[in-house]
C-alpha positions as CSV (number, residue, x, y, z in Angstrom):
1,X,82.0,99.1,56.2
2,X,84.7,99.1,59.2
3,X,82.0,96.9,61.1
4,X,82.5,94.2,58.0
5,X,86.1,94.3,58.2
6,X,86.2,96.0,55.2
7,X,88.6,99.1,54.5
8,X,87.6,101.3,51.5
9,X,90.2,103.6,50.2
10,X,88.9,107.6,50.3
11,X,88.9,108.0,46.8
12,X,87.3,104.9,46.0
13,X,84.4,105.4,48.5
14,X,81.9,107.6,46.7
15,X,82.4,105.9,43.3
16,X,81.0,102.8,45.0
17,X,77.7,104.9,45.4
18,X,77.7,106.0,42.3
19,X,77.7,102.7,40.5
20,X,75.5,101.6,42.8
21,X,73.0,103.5,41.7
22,X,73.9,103.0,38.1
23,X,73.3,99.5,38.8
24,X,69.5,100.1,40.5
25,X,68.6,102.1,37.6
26,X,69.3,99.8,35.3
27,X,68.2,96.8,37.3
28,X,64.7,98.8,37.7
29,X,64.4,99.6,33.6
30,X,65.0,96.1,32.9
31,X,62.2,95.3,35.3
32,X,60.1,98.3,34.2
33,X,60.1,97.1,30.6
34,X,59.5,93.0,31.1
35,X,56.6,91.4,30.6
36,X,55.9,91.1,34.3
37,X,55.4,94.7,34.7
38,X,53.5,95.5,31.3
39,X,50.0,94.0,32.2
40,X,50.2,96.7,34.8
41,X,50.9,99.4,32.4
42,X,48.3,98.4,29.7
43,X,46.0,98.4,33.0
44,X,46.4,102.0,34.0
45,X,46.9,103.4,30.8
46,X,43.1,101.9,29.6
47,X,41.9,103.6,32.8
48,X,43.2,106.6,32.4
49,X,42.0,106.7,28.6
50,X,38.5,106.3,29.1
51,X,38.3,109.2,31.9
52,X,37.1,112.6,29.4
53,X,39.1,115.4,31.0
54,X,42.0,113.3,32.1
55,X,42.0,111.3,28.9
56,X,42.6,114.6,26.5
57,X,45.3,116.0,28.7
58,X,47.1,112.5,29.2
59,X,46.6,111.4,25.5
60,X,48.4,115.1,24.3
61,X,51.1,115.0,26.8
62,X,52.4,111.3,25.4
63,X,51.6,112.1,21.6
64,X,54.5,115.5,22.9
65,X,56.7,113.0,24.2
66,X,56.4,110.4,21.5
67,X,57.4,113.6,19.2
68,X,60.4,114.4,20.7
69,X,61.9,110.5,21.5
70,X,58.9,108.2,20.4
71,X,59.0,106.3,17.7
72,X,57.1,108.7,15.9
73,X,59.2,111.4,15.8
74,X,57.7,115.1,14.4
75,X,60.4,117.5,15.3
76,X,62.4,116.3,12.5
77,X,62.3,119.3,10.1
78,X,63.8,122.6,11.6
79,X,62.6,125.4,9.8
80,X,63.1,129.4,10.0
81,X,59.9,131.0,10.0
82,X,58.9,134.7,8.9
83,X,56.6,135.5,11.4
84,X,56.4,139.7,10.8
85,X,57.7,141.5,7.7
86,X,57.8,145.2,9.2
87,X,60.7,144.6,10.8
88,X,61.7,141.2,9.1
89,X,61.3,138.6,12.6
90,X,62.0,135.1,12.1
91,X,61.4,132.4,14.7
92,X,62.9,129.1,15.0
93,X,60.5,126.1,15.2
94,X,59.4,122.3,13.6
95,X,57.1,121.4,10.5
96,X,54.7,119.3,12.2
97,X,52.5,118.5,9.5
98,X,51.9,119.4,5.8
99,X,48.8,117.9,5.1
100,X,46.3,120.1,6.8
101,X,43.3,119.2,4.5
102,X,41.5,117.2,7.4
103,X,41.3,120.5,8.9
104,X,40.0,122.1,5.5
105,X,43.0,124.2,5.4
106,X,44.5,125.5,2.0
107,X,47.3,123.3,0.6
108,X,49.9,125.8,0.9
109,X,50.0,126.1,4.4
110,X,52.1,123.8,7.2
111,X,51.4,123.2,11.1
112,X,54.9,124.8,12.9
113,X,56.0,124.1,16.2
114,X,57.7,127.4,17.9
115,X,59.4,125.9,21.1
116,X,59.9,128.7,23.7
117,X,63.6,129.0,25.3
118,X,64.3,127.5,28.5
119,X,61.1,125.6,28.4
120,X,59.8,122.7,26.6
121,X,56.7,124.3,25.9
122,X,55.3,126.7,22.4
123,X,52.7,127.4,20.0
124,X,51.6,125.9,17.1
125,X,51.0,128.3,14.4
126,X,50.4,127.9,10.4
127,X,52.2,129.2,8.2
128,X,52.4,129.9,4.1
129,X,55.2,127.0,2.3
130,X,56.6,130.4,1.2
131,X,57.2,132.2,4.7
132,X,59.5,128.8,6.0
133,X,63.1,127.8,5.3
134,X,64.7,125.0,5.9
135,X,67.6,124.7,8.3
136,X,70.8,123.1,7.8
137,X,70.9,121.3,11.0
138,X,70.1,118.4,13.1
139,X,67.1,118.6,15.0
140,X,68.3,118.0,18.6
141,X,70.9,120.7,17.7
142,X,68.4,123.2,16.6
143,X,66.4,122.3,19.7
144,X,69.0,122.4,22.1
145,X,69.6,125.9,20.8
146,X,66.2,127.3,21.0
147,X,66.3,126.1,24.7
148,X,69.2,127.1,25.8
149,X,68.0,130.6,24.5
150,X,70.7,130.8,21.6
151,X,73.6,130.9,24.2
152,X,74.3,127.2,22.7
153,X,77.0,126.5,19.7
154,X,74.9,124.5,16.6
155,X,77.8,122.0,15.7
């Protein structure tokens, strides 16, 4: 900027970067989301729909992500689950469905999410009504502590 004329102060200099990029961020998700851009989108995401391998893999991945900051949010029930009674183990995880009857699955049993720590990946398992209990916290809490390996505070 001393070919400009221009004299930053030290201090000042890498905040100037910093909002900078703020600023492209923000300019690029208000491009990103306008109508401009969205005929694109719809484009790519019929394409990759109708292809059979890529189309089961892509189609899971979003319904994931949709689950955790979609619209359609599923990890919204944290539950303790008995998972082995000799010793007593209980796991951590999300009630992702109690209506398993498409599935021809007894009613007294719910689909459970069990994230692993340090990852954002688990199992599904089902589970007796009787073997879960409900948790007295938020979510994102609850799934901020199974992540972080229950090193974490639950506030």
């Amino acid at each position: 900027m001393h070919s400009l004329g221009i004299h930053i102060h030290p201090l000042v200099d890498p905040f100037i970067g910093f909002f900078a990029v703020i600023v492209l961020v923000i300019v690029m998700g208000m491009v990103g989301s306008s109508l401009f851009l969205q005929p694109f989108f719809k484009i790519i995401n019929y394409n990759i729909e109708r292809a059979p391998l890529i189309k089961t893999i892509y189609s899971s991945v979003k319904d994931l992500l949709s689950a955790f900051v979609g619209k359609k949010k599923r990890f919204n029930k944290p539950v303790l689950v008995l998972t082995s009674r000799n010793p007593d183990v209980q796991k951590f995880g999300f009630v992702t469905n109690e209506d398993l009857e498409e599935l021809n699955i007894h009613k007294e049993k719910v689909a459970v999410y069990l994230p692993y720590s340090y990852a954002f990946s688990g199992m599904l398992i089902l589970v007796d009504k009787e073997n879960i209990t409900p948790v007295n916290a938020s979510s994102a809490e609850v799934m901020k502590f199974i992540i972080s390996g229950g090193v974490t505070d639950i506030d």
